[in-house]
N, C-alpha and C positions, 0 to 999 in steps of 0.2 A: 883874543882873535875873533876877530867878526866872522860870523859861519855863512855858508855859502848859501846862494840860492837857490833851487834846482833848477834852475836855468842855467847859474855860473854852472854849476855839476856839469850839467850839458854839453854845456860845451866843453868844458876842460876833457869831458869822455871823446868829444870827437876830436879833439887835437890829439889827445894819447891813441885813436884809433888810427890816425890816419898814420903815426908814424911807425906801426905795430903790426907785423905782417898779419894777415889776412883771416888766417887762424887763430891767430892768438888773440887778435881783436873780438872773435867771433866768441872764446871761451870766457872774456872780462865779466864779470857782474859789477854793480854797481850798488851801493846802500840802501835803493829800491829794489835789489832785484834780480833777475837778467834782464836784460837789454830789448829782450826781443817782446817783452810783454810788460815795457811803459807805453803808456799813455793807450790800452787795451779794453773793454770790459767784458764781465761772462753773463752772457744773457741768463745762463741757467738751462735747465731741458725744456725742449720745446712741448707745448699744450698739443696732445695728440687728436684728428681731427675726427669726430663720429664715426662710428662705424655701424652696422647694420646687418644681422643674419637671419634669413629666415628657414625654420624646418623642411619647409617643401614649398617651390618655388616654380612647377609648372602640373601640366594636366592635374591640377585642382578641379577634385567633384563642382560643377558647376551647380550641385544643389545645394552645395556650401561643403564648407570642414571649417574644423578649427586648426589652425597651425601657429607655432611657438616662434615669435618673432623675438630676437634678442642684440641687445646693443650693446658695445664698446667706445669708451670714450667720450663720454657725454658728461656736461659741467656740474650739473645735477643743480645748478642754482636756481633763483627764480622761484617760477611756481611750477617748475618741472615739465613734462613735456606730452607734447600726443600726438599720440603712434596708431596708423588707420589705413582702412583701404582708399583711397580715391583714382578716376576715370583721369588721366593724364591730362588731357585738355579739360577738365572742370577742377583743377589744384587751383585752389586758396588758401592763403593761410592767415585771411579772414571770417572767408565763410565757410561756417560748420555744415551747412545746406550739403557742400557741393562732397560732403566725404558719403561714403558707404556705407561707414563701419567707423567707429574711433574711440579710443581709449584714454585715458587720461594717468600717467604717470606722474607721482608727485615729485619733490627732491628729496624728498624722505626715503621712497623707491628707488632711486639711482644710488648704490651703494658703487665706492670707487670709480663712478664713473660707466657702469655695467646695470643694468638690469633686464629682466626678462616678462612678457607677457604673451597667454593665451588670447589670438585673435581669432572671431569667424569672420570669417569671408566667403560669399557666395558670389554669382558672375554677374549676374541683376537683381539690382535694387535700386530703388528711389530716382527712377531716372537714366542709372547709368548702366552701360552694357558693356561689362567685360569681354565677352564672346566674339563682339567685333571692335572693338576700342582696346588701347591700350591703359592698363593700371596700374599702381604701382603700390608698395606697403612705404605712405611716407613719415616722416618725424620731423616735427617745428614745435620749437619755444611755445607753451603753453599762455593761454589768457590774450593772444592778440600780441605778442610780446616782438619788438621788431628786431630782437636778437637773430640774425638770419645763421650763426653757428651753428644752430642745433638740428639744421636741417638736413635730412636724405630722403634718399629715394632708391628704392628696393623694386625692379619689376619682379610681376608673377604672372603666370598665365591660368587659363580656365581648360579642361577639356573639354569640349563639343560636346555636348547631352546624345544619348543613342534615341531618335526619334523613333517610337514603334511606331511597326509599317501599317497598324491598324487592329484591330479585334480582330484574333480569327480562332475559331473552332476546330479541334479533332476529339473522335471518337472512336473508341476500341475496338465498337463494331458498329455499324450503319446497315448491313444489309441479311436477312434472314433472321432475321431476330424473335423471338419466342414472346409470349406476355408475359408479362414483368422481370421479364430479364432484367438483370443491372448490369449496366454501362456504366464506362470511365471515362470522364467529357475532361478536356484540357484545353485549355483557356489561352493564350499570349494577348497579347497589346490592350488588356483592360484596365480598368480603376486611375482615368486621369482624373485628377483634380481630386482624390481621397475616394471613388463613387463605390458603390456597391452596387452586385448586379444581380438579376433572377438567370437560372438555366432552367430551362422548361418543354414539354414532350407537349405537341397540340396539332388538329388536326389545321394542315395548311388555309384551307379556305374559309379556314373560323379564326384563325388568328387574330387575337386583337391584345395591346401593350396596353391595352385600360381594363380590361374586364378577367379577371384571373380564373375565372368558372372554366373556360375554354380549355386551361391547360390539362393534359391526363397526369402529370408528375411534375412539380417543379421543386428546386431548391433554390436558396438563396446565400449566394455569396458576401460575405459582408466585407467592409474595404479591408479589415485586419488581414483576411485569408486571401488577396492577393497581392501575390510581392513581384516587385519588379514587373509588374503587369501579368504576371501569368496565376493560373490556380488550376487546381484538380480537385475533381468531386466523383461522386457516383450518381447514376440516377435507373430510377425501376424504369423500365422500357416498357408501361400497359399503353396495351392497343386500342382496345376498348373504356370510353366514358361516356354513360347516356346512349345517346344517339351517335357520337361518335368514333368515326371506325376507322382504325390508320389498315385494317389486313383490305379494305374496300377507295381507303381515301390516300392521297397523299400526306403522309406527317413529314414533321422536322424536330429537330431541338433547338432552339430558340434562346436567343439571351440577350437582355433588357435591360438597360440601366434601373435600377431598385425603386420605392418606393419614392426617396430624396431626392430623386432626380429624374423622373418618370416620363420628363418631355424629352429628356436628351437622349435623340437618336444614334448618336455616336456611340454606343455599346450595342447596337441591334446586330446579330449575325441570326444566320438560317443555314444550318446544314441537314439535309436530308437522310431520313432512316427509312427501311422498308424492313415489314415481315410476313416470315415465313407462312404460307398457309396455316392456318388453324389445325391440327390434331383431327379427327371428327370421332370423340368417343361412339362406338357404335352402341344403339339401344337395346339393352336385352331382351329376346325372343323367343319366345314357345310356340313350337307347332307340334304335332301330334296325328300319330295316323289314323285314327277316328275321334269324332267328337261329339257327333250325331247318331242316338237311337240307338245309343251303347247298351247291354244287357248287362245284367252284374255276372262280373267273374271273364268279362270280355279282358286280354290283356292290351292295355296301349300302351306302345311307343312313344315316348315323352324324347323331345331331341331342343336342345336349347340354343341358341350362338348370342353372340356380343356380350357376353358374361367376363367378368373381370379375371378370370380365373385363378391363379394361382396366390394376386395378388387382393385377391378376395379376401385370401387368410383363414374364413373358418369355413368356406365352403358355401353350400347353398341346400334349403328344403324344397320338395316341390311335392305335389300331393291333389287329393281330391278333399276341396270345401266348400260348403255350402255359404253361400255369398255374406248371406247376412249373420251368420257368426263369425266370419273370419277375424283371425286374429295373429300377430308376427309373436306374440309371448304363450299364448296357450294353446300347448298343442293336443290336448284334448279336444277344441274344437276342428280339428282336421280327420275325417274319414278315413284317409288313410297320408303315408306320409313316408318318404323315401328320403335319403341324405348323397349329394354329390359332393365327394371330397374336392379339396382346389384339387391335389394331381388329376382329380379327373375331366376337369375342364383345361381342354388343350385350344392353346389361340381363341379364347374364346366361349368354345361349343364343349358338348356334351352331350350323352345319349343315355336314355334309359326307360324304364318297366314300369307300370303300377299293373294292380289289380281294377279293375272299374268297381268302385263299391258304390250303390246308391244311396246303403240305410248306416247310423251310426247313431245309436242314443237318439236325440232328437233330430237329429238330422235327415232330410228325406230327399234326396235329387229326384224324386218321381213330382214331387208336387213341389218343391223349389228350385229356385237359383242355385245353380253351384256351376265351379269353376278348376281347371289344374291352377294351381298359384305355385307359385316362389318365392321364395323369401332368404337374406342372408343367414345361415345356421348362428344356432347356438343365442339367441335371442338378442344381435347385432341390431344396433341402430340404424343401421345403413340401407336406407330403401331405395339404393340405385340399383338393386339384384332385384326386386318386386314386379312379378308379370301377374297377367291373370289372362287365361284361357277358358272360354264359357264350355263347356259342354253338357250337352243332356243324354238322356234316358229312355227308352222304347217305353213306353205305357204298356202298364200290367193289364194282363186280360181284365173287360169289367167282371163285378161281382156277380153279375146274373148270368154268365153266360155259360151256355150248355157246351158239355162238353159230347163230342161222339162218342158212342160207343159203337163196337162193334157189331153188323148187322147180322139178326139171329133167325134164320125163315121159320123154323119150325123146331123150338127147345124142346119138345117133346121127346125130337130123334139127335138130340146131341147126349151122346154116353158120356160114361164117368171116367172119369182119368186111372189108370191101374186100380189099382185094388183100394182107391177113397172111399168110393161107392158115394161120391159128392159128384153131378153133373159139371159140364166144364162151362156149360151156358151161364148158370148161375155166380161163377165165380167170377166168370170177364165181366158181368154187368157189376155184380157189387165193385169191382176192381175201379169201375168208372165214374161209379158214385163216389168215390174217396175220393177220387182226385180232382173231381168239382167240388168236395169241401174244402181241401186244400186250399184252392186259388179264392175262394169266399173265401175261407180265414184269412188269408194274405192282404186282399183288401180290404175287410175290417181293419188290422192293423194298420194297413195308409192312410 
């Protein structure tokens, strides 16, 4: 028996169909098969189209980041593929010129279809401006390849950079300020372009950004120490340098783009500082209620003010010496010598005694210099308690001079004193001659 054709087959199915209600026709198969899936074919699963994700896709640092670009469904054939930033309107995917940023995956790198890479991207570069343009994160066939499958496009955006509003200065304190107090200077809107800057204390109408001698204090900020535009430092506050004088001039603090960049005025600010009048330590004083034509054994009042007092710590000497031995360590050359404890110098002052001595060992105030002095006690370095007050001496009678005696008319009728049986004449006159030896010995000795 000659076998059929699958045409004759054909047909003989549609004649047995057509006489076979509707259903039953529909349940037939045939030695191909069922029915409903001759002359069919199965393409198989469809080739799924690229895909494209990126980690962070808008307000992007527009001083760049790196963000994790990753892909789905990619052929991986070829010479694989590159994945970049480019300017929307500057897309090529010829010219490498016109990308950002771009990567090169191989097909060794695409596993199943998937792979993943770190991109930087920032918002300008080489031309193109993200900030006002639109960009996107794209992928095309590697090498020129004019496979257009493997192409996407990913937007992202940038965020708008914070413009500092400028250099500007504060400070902790500005007004009443002591010498070299330290201040706390804080800084915003500096260090564009990496700069480093000086902060600097100078009398206003000497200011100059070339000559650094003018400054009274400066520091120097280096680009490390500020961030995000801002820094904080400290600075001494002296008033005085040389000649000059912020308690008489107007000062400021001052800050200057650094040495590296010394023309760029864009870091220059001036904020003004004033100080407090000066302190006026007062000078310490001795006065004294006689100084002149003093006798020995005269007592003078010694009273002192502007003395440190308390904060003296070991007190003060004061005393009678003679000029040209004085000395603050040996107080054998002092005549005589008193001690003010600090409790006794209040605000200041102080009051007290000596003896007037003229003569000491070698010492003579009849025929020398001499002086009350003061000095810190206890053999103190500190010669800001050091006075000196001159004083002198009445001159000893000279050596030849007679002395009176008492006038005698007629020692013949001057009787004897009770029962001496000695005349009283004779004893006032010898009485007179001694005491003109006296004052001749005294003299000898001067």
């Amino acid at each position: 028996m000659r076998a059929l054709t699958k045409s004759a087959v054909l047909a003989v199915a549609a004649t047995v169909a057509c006489t076979l209600p509707m259903g039953v026709a529909a349940a037939q198969t045939s030695p191909f098969g069922s029915l409903g899936s001759l002359g069919s074919s199965d393409p198989g699963p469809e080739t799924p189209a690229p895909q494209v994700t990126v980690s962070k896709s808008a307000d992007i640092s527009a001083a760049g980041e790196t963000i994790t670009v990753t892909g789905s469904g990619f052929s991986g054939a070829g010479d694989g593929i590159y994945v970049g930033l480019v300017q929307d309107d500057k897309f090529s995917v010829t010219d490498a010129a016109a990308w950002m940023t771009t990567k090169w995956l191989r097909s060794t790198d695409i596993v199943g279809g998937s792979w993943s890479a770190a991109i930087d991207v920032e918002a300008v570069k080489a031309g193109s401006d993200c900030l006002v343009n639109a960009c996107s994160i794209y992928t095309i066939a590697a090498h020129g390849s004019s496979d257009r499958s493997q192409d996407t496009r990913t937007p992202i955006t940038f965020a708008q950079p914070i413009v500092p509003a400028g250099p500007a200065v504060t400070v902790s304190k500005s007004t009443g300020l002591t010498n070299d107090e330290e201040i706390t200077v804080t800084g915003t809107g500096f260090g564009r372009g990496g700069q480093g800057i000086y902060v600097a204390l100078a009398q206003v109408d000497r200011y100059s950004n070339t000559d650094s001698s003018v400054f009274h204090s400066t520091k120097w900020i280096k680009p490390a120490q500020i961030v995000d535009g801002g820094f904080t430092t400290t600075l001494k506050a002296t008033a005085i340098k040389g000649d000059a004088n912020c308690y008489e001039n107007a000062c400021a603090i001052f800050t200057l783009a650094d040495h590296n960049t010394l023309t760029d005025r864009s870091q220059d600010t001036q904020t003004p500082v004033t100080f407090a009048p000066p302190v006026v330590v007062p000078t310490p004083t001795v006065t004294a209620n006689k100084t002149t034509n003093l006798v020995a054994g005269d007592t003078i009042t010694v009273s002192g003010t502007g003395f440190q007092g308390a904060a003296a710590g070991t007190g003060i000497y004061y005393g009678i010496v003679q000029d040209d031995q004085f000395s603050t360590t040996n107080s054998a050359a002092w005549i005589t010598t008193a001690f003010v404890t600090p409790a006794q110098i209040v605000d200041g002052s102080w009051t007290g005694s000596i003896s007037a001595t003229a003569l000491k060992g070698t010492s003579n105030c009849y025929v020398n210099a001499c002086s009350i002095r003061t000095v810190m006690a206890h053999g103190s370095t500190d010669r800001t308690q050091d006075t000196r007050t001159p004083i002198t001496f009445a001159p000893l009678p000279p050596a030849n001079a007679v002395v009176d005696a008492p006038e005698i008319e007629n020692a013949a009728s001057v009787h004897s004193s009770s029962d001496s049986g000695l005349p009283i004449a004779p004893l006032a006159i010898g009485g007179a001659i001694a005491a003109g030896l006296a004052v001749t010995a005294l003299r000898r000795r001067v």
